[in-house]
mmCIF file as Biopython writes it, N, C-alpha, C and O atoms, coordinates in Angstrom:
data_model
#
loop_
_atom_site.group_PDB
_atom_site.id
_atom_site.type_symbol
_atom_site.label_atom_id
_atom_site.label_alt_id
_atom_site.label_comp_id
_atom_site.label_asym_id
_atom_site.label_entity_id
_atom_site.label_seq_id
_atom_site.pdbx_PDB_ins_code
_atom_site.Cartn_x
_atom_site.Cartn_y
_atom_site.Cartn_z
_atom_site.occupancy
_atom_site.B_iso_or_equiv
_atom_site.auth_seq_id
_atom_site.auth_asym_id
_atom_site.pdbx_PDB_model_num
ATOM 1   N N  . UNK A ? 1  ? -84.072 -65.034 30.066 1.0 0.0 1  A 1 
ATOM 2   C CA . UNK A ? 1  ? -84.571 -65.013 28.725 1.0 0.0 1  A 1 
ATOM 3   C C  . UNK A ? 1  ? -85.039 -63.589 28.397 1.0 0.0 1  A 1 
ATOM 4   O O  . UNK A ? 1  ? -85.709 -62.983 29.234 1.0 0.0 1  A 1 
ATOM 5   N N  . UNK A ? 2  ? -84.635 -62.870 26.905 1.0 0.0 2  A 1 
ATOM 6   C CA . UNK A ? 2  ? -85.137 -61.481 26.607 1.0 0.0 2  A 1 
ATOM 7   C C  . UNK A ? 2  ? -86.349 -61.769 25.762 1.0 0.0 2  A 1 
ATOM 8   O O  . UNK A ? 2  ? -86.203 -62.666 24.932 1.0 0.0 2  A 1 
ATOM 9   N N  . UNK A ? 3  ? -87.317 -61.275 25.812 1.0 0.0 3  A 1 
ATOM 10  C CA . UNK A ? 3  ? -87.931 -61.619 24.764 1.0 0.0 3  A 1 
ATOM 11  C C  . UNK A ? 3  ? -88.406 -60.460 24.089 1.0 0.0 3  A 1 
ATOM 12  O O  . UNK A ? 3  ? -89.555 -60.018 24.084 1.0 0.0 3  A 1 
ATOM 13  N N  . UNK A ? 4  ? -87.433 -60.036 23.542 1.0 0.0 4  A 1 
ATOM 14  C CA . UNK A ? 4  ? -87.852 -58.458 22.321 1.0 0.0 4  A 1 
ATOM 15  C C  . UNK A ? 4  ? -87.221 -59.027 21.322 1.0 0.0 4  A 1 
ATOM 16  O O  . UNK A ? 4  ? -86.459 -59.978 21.497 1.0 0.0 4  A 1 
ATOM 17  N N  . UNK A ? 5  ? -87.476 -58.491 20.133 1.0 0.0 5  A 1 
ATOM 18  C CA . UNK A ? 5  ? -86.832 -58.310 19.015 1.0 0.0 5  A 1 
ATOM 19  C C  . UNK A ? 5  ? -85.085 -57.941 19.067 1.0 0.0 5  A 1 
ATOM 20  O O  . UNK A ? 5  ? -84.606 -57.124 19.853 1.0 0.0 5  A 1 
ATOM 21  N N  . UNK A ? 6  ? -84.337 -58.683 18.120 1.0 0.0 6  A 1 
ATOM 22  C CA . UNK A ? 6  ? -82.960 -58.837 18.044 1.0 0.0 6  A 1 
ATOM 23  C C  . UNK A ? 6  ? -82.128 -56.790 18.089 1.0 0.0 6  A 1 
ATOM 24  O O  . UNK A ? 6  ? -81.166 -56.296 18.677 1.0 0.0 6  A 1 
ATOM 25  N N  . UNK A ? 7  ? -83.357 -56.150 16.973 1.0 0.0 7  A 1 
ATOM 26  C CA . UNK A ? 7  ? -82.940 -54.585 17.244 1.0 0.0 7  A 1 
ATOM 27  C C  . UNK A ? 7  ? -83.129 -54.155 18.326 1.0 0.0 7  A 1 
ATOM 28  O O  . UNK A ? 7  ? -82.241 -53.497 18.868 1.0 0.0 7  A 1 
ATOM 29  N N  . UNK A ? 8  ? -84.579 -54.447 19.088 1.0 0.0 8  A 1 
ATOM 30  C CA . UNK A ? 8  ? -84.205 -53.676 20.355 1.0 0.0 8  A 1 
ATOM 31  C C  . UNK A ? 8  ? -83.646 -53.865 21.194 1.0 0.0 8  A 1 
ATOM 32  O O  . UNK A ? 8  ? -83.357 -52.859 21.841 1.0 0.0 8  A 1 
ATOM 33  N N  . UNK A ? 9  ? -83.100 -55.312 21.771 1.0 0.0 9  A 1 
ATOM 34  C CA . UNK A ? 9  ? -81.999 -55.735 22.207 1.0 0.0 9  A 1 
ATOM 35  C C  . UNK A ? 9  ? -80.619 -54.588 21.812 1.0 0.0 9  A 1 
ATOM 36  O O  . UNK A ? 9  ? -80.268 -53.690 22.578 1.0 0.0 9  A 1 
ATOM 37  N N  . UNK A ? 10 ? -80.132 -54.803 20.786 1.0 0.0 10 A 1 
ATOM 38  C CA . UNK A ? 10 ? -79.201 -54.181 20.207 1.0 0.0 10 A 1 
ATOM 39  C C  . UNK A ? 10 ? -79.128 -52.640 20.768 1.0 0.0 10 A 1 
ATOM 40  O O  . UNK A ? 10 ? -78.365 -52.108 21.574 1.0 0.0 10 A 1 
ATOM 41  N N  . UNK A ? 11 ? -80.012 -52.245 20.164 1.0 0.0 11 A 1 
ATOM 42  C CA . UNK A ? 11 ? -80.332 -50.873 20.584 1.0 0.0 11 A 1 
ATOM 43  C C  . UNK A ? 11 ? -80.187 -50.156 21.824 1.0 0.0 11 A 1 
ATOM 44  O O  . UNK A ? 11 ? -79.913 -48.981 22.068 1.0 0.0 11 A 1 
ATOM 45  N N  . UNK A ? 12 ? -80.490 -51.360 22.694 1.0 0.0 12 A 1 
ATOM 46  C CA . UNK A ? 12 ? -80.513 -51.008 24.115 1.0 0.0 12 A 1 
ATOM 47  C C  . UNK A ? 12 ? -79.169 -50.847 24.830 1.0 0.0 12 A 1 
ATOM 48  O O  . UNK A ? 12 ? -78.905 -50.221 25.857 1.0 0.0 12 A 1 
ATOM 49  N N  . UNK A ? 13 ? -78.177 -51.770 23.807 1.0 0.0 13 A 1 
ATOM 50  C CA . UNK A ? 13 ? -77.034 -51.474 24.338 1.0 0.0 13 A 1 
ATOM 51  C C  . UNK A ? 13 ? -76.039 -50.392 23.786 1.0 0.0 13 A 1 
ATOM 52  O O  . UNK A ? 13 ? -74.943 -50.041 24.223 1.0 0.0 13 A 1 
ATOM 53  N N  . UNK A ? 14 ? -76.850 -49.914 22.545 1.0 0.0 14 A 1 
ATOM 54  C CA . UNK A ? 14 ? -75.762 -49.009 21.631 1.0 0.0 14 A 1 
ATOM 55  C C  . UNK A ? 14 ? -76.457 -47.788 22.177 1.0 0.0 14 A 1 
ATOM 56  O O  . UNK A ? 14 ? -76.060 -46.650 21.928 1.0 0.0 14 A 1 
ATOM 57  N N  . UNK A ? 15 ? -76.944 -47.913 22.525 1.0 0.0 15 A 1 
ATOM 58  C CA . UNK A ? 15 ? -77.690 -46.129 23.060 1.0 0.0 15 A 1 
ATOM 59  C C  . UNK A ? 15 ? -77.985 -45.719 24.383 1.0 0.0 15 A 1 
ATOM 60  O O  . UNK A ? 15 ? -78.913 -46.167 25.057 1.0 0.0 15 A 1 
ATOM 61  N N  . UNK A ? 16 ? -77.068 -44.745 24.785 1.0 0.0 16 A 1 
ATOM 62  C CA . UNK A ? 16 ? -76.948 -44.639 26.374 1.0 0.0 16 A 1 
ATOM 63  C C  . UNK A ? 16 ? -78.075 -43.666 27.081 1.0 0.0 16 A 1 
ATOM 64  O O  . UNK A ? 16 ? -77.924 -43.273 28.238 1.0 0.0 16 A 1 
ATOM 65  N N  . UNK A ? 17 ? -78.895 -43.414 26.505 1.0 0.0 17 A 1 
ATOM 66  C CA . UNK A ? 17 ? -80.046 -43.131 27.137 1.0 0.0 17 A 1 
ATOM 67  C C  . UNK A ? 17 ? -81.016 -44.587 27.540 1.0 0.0 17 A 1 
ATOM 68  O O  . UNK A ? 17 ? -81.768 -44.511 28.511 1.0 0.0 17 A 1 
ATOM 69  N N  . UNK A ? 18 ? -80.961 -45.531 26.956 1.0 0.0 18 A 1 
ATOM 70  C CA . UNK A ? 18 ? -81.676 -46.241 27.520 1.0 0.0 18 A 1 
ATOM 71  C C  . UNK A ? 18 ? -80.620 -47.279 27.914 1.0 0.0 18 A 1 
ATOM 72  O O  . UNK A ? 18 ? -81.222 -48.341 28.066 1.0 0.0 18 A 1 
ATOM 73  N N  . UNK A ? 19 ? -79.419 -47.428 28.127 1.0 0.0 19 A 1 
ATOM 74  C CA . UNK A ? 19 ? -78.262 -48.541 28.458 1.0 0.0 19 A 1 
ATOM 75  C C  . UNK A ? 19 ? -78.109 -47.765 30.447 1.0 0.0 19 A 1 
ATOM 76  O O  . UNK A ? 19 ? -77.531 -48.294 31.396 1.0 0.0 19 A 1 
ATOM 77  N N  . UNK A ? 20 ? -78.673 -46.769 30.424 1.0 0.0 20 A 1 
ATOM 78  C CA . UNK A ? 20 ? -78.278 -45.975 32.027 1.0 0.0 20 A 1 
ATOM 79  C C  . UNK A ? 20 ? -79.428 -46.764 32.717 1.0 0.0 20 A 1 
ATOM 80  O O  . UNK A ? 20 ? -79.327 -47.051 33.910 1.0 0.0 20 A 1 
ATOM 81  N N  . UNK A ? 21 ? -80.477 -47.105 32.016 1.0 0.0 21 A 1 
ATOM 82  C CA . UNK A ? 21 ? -81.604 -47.532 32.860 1.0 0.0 21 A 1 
ATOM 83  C C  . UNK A ? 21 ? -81.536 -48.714 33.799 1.0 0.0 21 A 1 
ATOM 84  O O  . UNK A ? 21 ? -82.084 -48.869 34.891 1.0 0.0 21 A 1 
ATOM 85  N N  . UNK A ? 22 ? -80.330 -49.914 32.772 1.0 0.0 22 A 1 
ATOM 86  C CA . UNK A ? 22 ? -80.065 -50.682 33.427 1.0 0.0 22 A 1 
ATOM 87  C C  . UNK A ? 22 ? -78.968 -51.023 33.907 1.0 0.0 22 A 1 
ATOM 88  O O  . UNK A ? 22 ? -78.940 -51.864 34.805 1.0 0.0 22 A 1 
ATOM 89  N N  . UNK A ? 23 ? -77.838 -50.457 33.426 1.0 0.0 23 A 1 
ATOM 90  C CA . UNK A ? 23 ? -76.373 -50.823 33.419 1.0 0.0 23 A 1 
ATOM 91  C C  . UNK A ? 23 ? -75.680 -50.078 34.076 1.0 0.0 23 A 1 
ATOM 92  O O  . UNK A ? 23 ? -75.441 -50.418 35.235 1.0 0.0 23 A 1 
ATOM 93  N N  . UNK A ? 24 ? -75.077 -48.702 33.514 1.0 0.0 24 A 1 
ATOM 94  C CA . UNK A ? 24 ? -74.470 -47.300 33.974 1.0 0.0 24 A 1 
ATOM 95  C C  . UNK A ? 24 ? -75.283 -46.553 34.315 1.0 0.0 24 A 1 
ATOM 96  O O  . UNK A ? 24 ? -76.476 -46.726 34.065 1.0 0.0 24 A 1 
ATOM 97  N N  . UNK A ? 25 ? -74.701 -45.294 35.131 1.0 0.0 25 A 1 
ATOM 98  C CA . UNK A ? 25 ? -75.122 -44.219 35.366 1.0 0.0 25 A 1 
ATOM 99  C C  . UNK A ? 25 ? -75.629 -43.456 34.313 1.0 0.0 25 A 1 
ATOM 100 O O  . UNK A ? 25 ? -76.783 -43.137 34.026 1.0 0.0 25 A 1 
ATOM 101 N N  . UNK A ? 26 ? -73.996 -43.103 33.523 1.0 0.0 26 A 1 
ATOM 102 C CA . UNK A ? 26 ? -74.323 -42.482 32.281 1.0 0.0 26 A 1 
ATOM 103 C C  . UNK A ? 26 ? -72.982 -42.554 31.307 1.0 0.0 26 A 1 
ATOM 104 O O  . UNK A ? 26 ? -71.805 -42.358 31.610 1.0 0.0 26 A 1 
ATOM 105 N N  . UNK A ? 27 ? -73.596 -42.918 29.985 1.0 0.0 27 A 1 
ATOM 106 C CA . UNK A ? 27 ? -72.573 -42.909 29.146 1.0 0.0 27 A 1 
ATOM 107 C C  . UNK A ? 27 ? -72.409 -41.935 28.115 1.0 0.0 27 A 1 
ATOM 108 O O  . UNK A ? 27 ? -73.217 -41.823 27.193 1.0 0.0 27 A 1 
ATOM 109 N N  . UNK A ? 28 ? -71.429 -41.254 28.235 1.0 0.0 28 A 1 
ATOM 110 C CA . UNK A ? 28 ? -71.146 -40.138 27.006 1.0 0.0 28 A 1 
ATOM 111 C C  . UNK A ? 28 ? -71.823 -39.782 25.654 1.0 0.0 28 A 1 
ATOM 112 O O  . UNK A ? 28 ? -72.405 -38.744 25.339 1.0 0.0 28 A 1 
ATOM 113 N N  . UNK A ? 29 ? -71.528 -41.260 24.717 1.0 0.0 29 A 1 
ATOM 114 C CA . UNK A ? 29 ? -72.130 -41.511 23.877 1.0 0.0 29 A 1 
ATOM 115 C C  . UNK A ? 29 ? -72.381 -42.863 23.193 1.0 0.0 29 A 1 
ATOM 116 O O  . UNK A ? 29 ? -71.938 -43.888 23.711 1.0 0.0 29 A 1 
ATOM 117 N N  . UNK A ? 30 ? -73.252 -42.908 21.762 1.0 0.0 30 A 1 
ATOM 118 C CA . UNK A ? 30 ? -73.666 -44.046 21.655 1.0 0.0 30 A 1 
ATOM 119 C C  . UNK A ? 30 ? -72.474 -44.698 21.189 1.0 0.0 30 A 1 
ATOM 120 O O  . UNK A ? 30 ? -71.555 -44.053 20.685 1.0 0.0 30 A 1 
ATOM 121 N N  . UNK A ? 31 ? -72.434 -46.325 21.377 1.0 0.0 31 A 1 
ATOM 122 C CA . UNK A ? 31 ? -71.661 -46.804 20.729 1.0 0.0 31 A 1 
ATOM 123 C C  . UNK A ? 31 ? -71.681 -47.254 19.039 1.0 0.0 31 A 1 
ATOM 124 O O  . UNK A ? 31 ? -72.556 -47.890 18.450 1.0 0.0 31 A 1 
ATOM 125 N N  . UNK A ? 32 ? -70.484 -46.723 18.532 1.0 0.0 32 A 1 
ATOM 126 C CA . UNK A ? 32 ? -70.386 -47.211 17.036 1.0 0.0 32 A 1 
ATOM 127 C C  . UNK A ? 32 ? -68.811 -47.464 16.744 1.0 0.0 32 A 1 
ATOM 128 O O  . UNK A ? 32 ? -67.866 -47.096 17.442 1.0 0.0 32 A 1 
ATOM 129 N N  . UNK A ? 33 ? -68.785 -48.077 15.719 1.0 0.0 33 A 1 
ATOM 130 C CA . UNK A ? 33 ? -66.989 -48.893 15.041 1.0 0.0 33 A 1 
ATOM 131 C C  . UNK A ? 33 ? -66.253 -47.636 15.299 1.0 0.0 33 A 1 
ATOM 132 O O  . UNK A ? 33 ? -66.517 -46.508 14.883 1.0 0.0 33 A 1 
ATOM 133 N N  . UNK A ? 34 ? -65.233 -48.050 16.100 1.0 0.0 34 A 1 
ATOM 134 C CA . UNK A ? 34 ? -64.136 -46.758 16.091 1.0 0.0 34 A 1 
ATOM 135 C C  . UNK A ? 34 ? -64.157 -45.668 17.479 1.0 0.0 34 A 1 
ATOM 136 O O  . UNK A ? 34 ? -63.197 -45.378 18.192 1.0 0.0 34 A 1 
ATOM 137 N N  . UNK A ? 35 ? -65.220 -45.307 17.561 1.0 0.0 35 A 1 
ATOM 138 C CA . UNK A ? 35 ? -65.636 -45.084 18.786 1.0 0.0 35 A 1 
ATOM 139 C C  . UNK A ? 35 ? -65.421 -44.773 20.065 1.0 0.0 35 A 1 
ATOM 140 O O  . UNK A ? 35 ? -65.468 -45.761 20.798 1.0 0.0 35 A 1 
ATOM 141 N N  . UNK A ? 36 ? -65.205 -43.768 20.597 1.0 0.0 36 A 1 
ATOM 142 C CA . UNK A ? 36 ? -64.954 -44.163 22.374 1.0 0.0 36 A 1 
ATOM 143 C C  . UNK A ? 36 ? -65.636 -43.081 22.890 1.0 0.0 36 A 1 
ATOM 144 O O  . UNK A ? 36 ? -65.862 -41.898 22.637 1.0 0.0 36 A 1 
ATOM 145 N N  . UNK A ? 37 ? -65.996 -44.337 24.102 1.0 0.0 37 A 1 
ATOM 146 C CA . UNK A ? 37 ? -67.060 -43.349 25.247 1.0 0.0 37 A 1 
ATOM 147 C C  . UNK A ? 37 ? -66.591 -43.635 26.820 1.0 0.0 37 A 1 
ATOM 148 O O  . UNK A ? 37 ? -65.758 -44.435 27.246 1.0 0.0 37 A 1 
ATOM 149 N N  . UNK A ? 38 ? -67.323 -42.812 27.428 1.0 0.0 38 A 1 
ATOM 150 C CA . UNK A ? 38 ? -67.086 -43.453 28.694 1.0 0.0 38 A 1 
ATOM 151 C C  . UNK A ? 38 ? -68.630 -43.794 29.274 1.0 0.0 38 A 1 
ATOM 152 O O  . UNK A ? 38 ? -69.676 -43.373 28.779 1.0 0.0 38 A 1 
ATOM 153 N N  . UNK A ? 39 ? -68.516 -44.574 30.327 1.0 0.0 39 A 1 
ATOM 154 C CA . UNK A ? 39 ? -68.868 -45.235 31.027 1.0 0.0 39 A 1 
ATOM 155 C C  . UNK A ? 39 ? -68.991 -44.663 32.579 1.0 0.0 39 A 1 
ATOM 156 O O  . UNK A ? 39 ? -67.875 -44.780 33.086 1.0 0.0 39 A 1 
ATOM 157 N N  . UNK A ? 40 ? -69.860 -44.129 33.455 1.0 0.0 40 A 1 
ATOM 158 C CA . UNK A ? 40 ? -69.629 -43.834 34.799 1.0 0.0 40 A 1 
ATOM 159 C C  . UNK A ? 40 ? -70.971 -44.862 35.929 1.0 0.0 40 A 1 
ATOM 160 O O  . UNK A ? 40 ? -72.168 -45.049 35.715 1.0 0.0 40 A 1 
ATOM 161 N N  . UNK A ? 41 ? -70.347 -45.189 36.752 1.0 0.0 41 A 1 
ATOM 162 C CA . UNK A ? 41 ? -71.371 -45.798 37.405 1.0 0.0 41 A 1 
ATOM 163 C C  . UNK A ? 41 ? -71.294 -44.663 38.701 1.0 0.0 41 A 1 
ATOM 164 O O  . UNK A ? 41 ? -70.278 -44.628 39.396 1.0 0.0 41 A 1 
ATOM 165 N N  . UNK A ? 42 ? -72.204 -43.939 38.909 1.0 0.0 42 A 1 
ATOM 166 C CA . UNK A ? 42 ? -71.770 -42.627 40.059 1.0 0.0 42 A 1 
ATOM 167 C C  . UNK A ? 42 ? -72.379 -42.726 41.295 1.0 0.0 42 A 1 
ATOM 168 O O  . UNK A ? 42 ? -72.299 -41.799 42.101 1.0 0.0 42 A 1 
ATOM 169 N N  . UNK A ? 43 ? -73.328 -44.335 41.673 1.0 0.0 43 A 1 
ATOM 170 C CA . UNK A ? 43 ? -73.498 -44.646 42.882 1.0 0.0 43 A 1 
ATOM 171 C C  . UNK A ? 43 ? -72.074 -45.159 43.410 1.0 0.0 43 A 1 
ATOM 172 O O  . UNK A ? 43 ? -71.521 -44.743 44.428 1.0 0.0 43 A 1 
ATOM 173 N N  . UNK A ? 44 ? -71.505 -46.278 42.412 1.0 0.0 44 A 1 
ATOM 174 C CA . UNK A ? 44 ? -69.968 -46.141 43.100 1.0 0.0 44 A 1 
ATOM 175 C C  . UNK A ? 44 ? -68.868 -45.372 42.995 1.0 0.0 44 A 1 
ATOM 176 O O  . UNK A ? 44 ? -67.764 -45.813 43.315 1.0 0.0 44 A 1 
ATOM 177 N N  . UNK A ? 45 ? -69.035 -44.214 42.563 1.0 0.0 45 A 1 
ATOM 178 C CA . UNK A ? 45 ? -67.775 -42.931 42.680 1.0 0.0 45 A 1 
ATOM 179 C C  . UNK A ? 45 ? -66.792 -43.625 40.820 1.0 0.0 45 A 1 
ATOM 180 O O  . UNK A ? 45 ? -66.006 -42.799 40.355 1.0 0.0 45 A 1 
ATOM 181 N N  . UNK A ? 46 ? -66.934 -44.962 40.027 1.0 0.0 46 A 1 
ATOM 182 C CA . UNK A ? 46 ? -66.250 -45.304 39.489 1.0 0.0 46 A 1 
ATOM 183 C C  . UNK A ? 46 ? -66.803 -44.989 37.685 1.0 0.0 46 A 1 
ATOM 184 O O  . UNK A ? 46 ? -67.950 -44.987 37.237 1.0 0.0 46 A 1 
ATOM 185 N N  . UNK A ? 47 ? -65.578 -44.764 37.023 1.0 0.0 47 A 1 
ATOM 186 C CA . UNK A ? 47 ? -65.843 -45.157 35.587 1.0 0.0 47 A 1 
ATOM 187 C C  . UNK A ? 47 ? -64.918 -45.275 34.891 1.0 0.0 47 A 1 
ATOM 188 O O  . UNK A ? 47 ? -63.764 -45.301 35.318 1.0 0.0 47 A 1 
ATOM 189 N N  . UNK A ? 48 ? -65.294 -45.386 33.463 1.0 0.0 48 A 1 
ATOM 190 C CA . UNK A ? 48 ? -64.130 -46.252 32.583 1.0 0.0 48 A 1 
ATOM 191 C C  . UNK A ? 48 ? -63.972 -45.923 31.284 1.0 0.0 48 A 1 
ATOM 192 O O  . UNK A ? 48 ? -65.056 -45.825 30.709 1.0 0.0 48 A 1 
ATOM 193 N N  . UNK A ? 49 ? -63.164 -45.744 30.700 1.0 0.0 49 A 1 
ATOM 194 C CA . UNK A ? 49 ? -63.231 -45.341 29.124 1.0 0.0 49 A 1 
ATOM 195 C C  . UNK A ? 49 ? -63.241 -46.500 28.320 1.0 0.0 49 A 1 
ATOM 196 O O  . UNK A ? 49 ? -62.607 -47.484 28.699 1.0 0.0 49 A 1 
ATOM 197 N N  . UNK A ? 50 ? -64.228 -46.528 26.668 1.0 0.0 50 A 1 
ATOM 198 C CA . UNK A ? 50 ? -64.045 -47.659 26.441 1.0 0.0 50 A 1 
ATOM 199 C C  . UNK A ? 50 ? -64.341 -47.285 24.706 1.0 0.0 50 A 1 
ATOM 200 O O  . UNK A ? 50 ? -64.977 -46.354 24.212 1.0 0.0 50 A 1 
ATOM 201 N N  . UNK A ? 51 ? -63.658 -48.330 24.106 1.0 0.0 51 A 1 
ATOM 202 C CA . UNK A ? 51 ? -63.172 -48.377 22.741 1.0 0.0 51 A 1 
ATOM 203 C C  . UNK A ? 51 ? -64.093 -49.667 22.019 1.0 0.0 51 A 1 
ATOM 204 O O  . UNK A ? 51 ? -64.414 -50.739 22.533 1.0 0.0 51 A 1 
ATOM 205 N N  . UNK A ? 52 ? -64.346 -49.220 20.839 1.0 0.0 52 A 1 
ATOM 206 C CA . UNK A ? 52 ? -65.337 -50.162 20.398 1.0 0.0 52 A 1 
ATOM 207 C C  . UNK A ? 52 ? -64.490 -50.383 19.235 1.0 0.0 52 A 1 
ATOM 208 O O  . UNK A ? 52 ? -64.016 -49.604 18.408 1.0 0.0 52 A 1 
ATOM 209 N N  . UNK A ? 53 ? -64.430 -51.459 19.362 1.0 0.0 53 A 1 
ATOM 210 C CA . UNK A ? 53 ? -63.819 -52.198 18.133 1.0 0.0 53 A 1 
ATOM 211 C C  . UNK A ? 53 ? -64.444 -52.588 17.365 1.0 0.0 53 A 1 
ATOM 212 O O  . UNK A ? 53 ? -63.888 -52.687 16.271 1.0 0.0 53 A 1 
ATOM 213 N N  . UNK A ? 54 ? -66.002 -53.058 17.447 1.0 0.0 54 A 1 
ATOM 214 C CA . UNK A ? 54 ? -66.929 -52.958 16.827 1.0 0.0 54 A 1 
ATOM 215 C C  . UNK A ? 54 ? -68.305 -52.666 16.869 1.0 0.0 54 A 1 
ATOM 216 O O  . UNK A ? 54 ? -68.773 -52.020 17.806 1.0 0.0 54 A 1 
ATOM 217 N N  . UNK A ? 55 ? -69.120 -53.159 15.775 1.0 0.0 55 A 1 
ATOM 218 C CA . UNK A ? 55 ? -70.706 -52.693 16.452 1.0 0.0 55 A 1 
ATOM 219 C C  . UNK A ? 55 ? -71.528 -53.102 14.965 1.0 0.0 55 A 1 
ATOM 220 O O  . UNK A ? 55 ? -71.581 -52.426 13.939 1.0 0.0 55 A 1 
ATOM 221 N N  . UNK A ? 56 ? -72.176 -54.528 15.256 1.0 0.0 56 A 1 
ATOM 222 C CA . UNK A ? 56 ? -72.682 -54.550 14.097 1.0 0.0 56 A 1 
ATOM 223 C C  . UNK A ? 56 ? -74.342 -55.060 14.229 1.0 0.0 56 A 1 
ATOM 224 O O  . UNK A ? 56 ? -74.740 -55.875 15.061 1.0 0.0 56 A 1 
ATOM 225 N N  . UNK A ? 57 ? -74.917 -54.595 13.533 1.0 0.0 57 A 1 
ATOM 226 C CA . UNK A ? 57 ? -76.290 -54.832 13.604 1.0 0.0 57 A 1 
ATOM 227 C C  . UNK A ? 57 ? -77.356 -55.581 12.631 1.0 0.0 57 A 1 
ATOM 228 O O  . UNK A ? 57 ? -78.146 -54.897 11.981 1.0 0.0 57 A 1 
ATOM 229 N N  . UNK A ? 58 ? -77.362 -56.741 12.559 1.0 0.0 58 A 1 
ATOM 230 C CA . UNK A ? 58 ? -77.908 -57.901 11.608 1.0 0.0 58 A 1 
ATOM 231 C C  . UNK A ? 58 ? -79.141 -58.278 11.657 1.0 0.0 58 A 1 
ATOM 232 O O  . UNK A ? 58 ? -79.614 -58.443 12.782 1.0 0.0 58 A 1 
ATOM 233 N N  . UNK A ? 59 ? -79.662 -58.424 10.944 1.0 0.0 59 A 1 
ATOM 234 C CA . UNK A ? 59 ? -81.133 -59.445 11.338 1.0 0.0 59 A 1 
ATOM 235 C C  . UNK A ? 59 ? -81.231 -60.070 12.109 1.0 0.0 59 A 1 
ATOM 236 O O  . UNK A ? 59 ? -82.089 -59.884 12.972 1.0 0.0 59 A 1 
ATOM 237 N N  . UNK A ? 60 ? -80.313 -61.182 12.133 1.0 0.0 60 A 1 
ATOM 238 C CA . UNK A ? 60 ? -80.814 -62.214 13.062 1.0 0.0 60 A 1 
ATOM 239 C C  . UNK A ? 60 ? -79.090 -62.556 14.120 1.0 0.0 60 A 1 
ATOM 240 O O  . UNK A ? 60 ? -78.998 -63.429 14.983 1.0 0.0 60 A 1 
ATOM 241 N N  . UNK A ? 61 ? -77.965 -61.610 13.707 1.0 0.0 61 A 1 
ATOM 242 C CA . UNK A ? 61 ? -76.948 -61.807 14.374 1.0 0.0 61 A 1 
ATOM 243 C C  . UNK A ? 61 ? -76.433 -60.310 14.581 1.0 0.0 61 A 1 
ATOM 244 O O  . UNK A ? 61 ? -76.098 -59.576 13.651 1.0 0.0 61 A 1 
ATOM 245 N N  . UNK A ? 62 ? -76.414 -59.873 16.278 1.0 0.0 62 A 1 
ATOM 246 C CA . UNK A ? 62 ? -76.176 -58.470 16.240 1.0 0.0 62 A 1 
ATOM 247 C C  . UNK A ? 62 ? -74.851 -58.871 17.201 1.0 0.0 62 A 1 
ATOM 248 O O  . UNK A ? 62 ? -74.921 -59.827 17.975 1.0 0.0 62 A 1 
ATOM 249 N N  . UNK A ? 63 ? -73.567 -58.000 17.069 1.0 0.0 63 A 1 
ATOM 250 C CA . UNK A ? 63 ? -72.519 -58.257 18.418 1.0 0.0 63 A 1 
ATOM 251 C C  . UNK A ? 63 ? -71.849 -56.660 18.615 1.0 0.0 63 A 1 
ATOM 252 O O  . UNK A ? 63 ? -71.882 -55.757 17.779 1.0 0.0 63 A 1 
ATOM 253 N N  . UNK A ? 64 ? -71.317 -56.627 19.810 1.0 0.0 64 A 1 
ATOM 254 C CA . UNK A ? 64 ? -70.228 -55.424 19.970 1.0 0.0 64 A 1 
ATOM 255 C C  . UNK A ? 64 ? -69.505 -55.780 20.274 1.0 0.0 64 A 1 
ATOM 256 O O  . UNK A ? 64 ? -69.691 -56.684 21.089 1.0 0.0 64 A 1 
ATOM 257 N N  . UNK A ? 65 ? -67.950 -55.411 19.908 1.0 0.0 65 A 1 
ATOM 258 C CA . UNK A ? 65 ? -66.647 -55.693 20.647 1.0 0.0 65 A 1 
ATOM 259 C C  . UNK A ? 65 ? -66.295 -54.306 21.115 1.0 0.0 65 A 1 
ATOM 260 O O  . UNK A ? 65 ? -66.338 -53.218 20.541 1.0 0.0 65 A 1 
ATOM 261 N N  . UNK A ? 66 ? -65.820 -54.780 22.709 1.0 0.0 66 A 1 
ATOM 262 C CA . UNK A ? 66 ? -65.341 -53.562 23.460 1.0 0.0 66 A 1 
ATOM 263 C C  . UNK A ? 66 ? -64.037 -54.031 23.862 1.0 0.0 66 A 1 
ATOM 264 O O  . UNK A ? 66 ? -63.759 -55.166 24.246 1.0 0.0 66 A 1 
ATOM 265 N N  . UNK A ? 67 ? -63.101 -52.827 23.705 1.0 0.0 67 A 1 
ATOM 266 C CA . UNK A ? 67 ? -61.713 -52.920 24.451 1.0 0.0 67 A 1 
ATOM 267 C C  . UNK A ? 67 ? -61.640 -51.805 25.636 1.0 0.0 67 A 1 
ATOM 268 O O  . UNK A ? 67 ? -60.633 -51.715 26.338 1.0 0.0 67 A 1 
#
């Protein structure tokens, strides 16, 4: 269970200064529609490029699509 607010949720995943804390190493940049960043996880030597197909941020319904 998260229990923050629906933006900072959101936030946490569109912005790679605070998305490294828990997820990646480090990501290029933030995610937005159109978009591409990469992704490195550099305890395992691995990373990934990735395309955002979307990124939307709602009151009460926030989603990202990644390809």
């Amino acid at each position: 269970m998260i229990r923050r607010p629906i933006s900072e949720v959101f936030e946490a995943f569109v912005d790679p200064a605070i998305t490294c804390h828990f997820w990646y190493s480090r990501g290029s940049g933030r995610l937005k529609p159109g978009g591409k960043v990469r992704w490195d996880w550099e305890m395992f030597d691995v990373g990934t490029n990735v395309t955002v197909t979307a990124a939307q941020s709602r009151a009460r319904s926030n989603s990202i699509s990644l390809s």
